[in-house]
N, C-alpha and C positions, 0 to 999 in steps of 0.2 A: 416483631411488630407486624399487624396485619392491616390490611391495605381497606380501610371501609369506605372508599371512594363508591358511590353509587354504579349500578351497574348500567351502563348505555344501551342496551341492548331490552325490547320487548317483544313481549312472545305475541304471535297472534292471535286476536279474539275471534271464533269463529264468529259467523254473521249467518244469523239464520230466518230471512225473511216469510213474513207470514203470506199466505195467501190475500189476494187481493181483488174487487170484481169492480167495472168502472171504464169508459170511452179510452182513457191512455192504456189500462191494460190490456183491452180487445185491439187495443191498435197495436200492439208489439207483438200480441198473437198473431197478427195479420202479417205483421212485416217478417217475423221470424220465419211459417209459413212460406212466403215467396222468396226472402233468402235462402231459405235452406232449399227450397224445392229448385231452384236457381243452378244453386250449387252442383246438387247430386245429381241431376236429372239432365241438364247441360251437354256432357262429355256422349248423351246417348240417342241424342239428337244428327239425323241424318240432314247430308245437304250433296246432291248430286251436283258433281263438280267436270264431269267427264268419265271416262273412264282409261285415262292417265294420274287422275288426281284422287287423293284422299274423301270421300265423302262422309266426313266425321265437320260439324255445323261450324264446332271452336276445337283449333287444334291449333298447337304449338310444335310443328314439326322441326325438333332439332338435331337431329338427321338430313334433312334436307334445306336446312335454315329457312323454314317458313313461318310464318302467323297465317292462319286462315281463319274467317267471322265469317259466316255466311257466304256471303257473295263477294268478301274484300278478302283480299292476300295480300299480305306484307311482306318484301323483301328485306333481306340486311341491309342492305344498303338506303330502306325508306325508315328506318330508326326515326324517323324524326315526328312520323304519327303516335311511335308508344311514347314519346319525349311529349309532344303536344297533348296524347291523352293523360298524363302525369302531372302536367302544367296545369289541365282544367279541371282533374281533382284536387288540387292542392286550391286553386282557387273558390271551387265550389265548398270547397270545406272553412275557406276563408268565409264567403258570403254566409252558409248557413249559421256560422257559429256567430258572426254580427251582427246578425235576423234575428238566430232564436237560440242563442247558445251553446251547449253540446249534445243538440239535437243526436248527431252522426255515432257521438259517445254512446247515450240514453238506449238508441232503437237498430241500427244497423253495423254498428261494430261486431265485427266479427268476434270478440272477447264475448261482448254483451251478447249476443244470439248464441254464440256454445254457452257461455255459464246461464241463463235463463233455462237452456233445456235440460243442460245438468240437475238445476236445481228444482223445475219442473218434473225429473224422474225419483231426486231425492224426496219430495213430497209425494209422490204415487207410492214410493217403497217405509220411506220410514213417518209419514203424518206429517203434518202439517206444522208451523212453528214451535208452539208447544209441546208438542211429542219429539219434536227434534232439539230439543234443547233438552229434556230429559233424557234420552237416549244418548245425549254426547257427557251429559255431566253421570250419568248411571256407571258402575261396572262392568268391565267385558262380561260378557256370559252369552250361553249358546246362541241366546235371541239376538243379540246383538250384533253376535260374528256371524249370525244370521242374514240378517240383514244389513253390516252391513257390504259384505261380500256378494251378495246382488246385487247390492249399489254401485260397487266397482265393476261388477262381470260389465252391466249395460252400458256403464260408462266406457269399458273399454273397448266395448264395442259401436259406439257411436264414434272413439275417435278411431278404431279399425276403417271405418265406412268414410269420415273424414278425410285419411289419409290416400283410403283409397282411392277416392274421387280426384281426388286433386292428381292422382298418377295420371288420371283416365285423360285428362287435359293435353296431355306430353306423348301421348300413344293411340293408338284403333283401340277404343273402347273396349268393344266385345273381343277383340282379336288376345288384348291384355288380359281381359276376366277371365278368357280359357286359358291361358298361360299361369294364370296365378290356380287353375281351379286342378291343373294337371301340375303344380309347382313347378313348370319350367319357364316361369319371371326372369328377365332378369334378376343381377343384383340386385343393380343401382333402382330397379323399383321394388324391391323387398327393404333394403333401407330405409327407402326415404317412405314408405306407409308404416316401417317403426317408427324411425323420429317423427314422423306425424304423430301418430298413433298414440304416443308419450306425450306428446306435448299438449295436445287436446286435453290428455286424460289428468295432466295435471295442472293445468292454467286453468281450463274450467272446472275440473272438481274441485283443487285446492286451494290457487293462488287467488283465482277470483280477483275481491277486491285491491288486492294485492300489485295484480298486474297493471290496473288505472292507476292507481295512486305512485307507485314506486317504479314501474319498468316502462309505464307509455309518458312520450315527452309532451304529446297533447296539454295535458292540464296546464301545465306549466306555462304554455305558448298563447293558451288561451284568451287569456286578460289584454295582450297585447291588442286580439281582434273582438271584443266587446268594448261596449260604451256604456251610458245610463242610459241610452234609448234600444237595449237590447233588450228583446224579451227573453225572461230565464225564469223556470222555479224559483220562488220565494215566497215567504212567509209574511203576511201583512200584520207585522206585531201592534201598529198605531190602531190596530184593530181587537188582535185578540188576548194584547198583555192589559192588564196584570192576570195572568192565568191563575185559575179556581174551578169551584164547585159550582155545577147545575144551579140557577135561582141564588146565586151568591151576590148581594149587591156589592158593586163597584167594582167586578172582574170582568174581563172581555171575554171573548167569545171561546178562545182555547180554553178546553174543559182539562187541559195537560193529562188524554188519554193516552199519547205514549204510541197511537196509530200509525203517525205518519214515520217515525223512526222503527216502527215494527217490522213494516213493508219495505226497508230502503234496504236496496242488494248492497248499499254502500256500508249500511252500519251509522248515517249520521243523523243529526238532528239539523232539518233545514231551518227549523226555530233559531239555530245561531245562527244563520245569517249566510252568505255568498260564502263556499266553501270550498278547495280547491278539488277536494273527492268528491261533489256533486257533477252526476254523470246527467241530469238533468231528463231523467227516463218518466217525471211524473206520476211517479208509481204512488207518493204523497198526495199530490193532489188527488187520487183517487178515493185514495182511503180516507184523508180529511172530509170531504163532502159527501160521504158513504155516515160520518157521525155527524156533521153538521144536519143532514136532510133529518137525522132519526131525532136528530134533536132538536128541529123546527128551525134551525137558522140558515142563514143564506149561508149559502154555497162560496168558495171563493177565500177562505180564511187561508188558502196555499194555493197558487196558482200562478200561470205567466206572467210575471209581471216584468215591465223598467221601472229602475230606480227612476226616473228622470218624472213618475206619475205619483212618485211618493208624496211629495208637496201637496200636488192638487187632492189627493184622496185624503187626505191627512186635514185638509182644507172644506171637507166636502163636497170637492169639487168632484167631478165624472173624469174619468182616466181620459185620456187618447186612446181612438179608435187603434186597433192589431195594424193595420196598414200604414198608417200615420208614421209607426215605428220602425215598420218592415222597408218603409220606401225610403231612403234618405240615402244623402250623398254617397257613403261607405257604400252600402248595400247596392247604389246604382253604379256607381263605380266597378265594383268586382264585377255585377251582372253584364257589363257593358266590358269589360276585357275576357271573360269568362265567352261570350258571343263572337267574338270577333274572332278568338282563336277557332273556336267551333265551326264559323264560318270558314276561317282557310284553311282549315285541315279540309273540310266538303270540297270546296272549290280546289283544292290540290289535286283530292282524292280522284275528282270526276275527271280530271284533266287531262292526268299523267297517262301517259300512252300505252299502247299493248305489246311495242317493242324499242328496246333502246342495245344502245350499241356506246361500245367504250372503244380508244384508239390510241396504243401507243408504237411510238415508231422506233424500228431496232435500229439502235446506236451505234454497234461493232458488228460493222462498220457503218459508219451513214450512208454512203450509198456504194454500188460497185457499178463499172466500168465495161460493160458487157464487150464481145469477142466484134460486134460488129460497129462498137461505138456509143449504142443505147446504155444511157443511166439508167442503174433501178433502186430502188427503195423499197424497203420491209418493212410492214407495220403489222402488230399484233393486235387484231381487233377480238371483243367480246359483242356475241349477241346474245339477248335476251329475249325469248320466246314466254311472254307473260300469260298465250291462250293453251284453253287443255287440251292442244292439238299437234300433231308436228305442223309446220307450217314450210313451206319454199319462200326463202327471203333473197332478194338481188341484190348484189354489191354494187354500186357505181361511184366513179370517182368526178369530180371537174376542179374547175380552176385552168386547167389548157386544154383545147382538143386535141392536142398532140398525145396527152396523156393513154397511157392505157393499160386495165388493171388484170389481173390474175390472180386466182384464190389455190392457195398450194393442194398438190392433190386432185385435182379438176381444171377441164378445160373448160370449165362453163364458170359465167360471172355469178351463178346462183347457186346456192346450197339450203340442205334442209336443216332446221333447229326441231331438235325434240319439244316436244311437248313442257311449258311447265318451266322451263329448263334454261343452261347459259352454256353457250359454243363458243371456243377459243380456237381460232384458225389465224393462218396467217395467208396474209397478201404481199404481191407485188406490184407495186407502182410502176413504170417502164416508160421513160420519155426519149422518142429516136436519138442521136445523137447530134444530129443538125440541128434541134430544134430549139428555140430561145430560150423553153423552160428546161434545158438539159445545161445549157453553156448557164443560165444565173443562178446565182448562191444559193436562193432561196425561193420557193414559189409557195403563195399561200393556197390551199388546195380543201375539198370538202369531200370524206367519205360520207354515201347516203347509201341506207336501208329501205329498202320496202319489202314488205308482206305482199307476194305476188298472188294472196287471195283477197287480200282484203284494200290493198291498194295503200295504208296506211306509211306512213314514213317517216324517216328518225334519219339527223345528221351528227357528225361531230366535226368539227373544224380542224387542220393539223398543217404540216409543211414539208414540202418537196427539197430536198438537200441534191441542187449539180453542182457538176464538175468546178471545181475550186483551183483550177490547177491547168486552166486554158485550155 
């Protein structure tokens, strides 16, 4: 008995969009352009920082646990700016997509800007949609494994350049390009610009559409942050159904030339309607009003719309103005929490000091009993040297003037911090033995910091442990 249960499983249709010319697609050329030049050109940007310091502009020194942006440095311990920059992209991506749907999808996804150029080079090498759709349905032969094995060399070399850039982020630029040009790279960056390398070459050459629809969870999420006052691609069918022939009485304005599905990287027909593989890149509307103008009719039979303007067009009534749409509670909303974090991450940013100091106090034993009667106490303090200089920082203690402190190592109450850098030293707290804060349990006490060039100063709060024992 054989099993003729259908089979679940389909094979993929390739998608092979046609060229297109039109305001949305000069605009993804632009954005693509400043993405990529962004990307690559980024890691080779100089920023003099000292000459203690890296002056590479965006570096991710993980070697010496740093973030550096220009003029900002992020410590490990200020995690909470990449947490706050992670917070206002999730949020921005909330607003735009209840603005204007998946704008972020459409023009600045990094998916959509490699597969655009991918398929930008597949049209230089193998023609344009028609020749590329004969070329995949034809026979291998020489021409083909001709081309399409130049299709591949370039493609592998865009995502070689890909991977590469993205090392240059984690290392000295130029110091890395000689090391790979003399192959003494690291491994661990010879790896990771193959599996870049691979993965470029096959998300944007093959998975493409593949990747939006089935591997990003976007789409899926998306519906939750749209409404009927979102504007998105759509098709005004109250308009151009019943679709027909040029001078056909009683059909609307779609001539069902088949344009706006020709052009779509996605493969669909926005004529059905709100669809979850609609990346919203507009490439339709291009093309729809590229045959509307030729065929004398208004412009507009695909375009931004909200459902919520259906009624009234439908009505003949005039849509709501773009901002009508764009400005409403959601949208203020996000804009208005999206600000405020922005806001204190600034005001954090400007704030936070050029040196801080951590304190903890040694335990075993809490304190000892010195030969003339004086208590002392141990604590392990960290300084932090955040300028690109060594700097001379003072230690001082209060809480009693009886008190008096000593940095192990030195007879002076000051020491230097490297450059950049975090010093772990220990102190001595030392109270006579006559004195009040020696004979009570506990005395609440303050280590302070100052930069003895810049005058600046940093405390932390702690406790003096006496004699317990009369």
């Amino acid at each position: 008995m054989t099993d003729s249960s259908p089979s679940l499983y389909a094979a993929r249709e390739p998608v092979f969009p046609r060229r297109v010319k039109g305001r949305f697609r000069n605009l993804k050329w632009v954005i693509m352009a400043l993405t990529l030049g962004v990307y690559y050109l980024t890691p080779w940007i100089r920023w003099d920082r000292g000459p203690n310091l890296p002056d590479q502009a965006v570096l991710v020194d993980l070697a010496n646990r740093r973030f550096y942006f220009f003029w900002i440095e992020i410590w490990p311990h200020e995690f909470y700016f990449v947490a706050g920059l992670l917070i206002m992209a999730g949020l921005g991506l909330f607003l735009f997509t209840s603005a204007l749907g998946r704008v972020w999808c459409g023009y600045t996804c990094p998916q959509t800007v490699w597969t655009d150029l991918f398929i930008l080079v597949e049209r230089w090498i193998e023609g344009d949609r028609n020749a590329r759709v004969k070329l995949h349905r034809s026979p291998w032969s020489l021409r083909k494994a001709r081309l399409r094995v130049t299709k591949w060399v370039v493609w592998a070399l865009i995502g070689l350049a890909t991977g590469g850039a993205w090392v240059f982020y984690f290392a000295d630029a130029p110091t890395l390009a000689a090391q790979f040009a003399t192959l003494s790279a690291p491994p661990v960056a010879w790896i990771t610009v193959a599996v870049l390398t691979a993965t470029t070459f096959v998300l944007g050459g093959f998975m493409r559409e593949q990747v939006c629809i089935y591997m990003c969870p976007w789409p899926r999420i998306q519906g939750a942050m749209m409404d009927n006052d979102t504007l998105t691609v759509a098709y005004r069918d109250w308009r151009g159904e019943p679709r027909g022939k040029l001078h056909k009485e009683g059909v609307g304005d779609c001539v069902d030339c088949m344009a706006c599905v020709n052009v779509c990287p996605m493969g669909i027909d926005i004529r059905d309607g709100q669809q979850m593989e609609c990346i919203t890149c507009a490439l339709c509307i291009d093309a729809c009003d590229d045959v509307m103008a030729k065929l004398g009719r208004p412009r507009g039979l695909i375009d931004y719309l909200a459902l919520s303007d259906e009624a009234r067009e439908r009505a003949g009534e005039p849509p709501k103005r773009p901002w009508q749409h764009i400005f409403r509670p959601r949208t203020i909303l996000y804009t208005a929490l999206w600000s405020a974090i922005g806001l204190a991450m600034l005001y954090t940013l400007f704030i936070r000091p050029e040196i801080e100091m951590t304190v903890a106090p040694v335990r075993n034993p809490t304190y000892v009993v010195m030969s003339d009667g004086a208590v002392q106490n141990a604590f392990e303090l960290r300084l932090r040297n955040k300028n690109g200089e060594p700097r001379m920082f003072g230690v001082h203690v209060s809480g009693d003037l009886a008190l008096r402190l000593r940095i192990e190592g030195t007879p002076y109450s000051a020491i230097e911090v490297p450059a950049d850098d975090t010093l772990k030293l220990r102190v001595y707290v030392t109270a006579p033995g006559g004195s009040a804060v020696a004979r009570t349990a506990t005395t609440d006490i303050r280590f302070w910091v100052e930069d003895n060039q810049s005058g600046e100063r940093a405390y932390k709060n702690s406790i003096f442990n006496g004699r317990t024992d009369g």
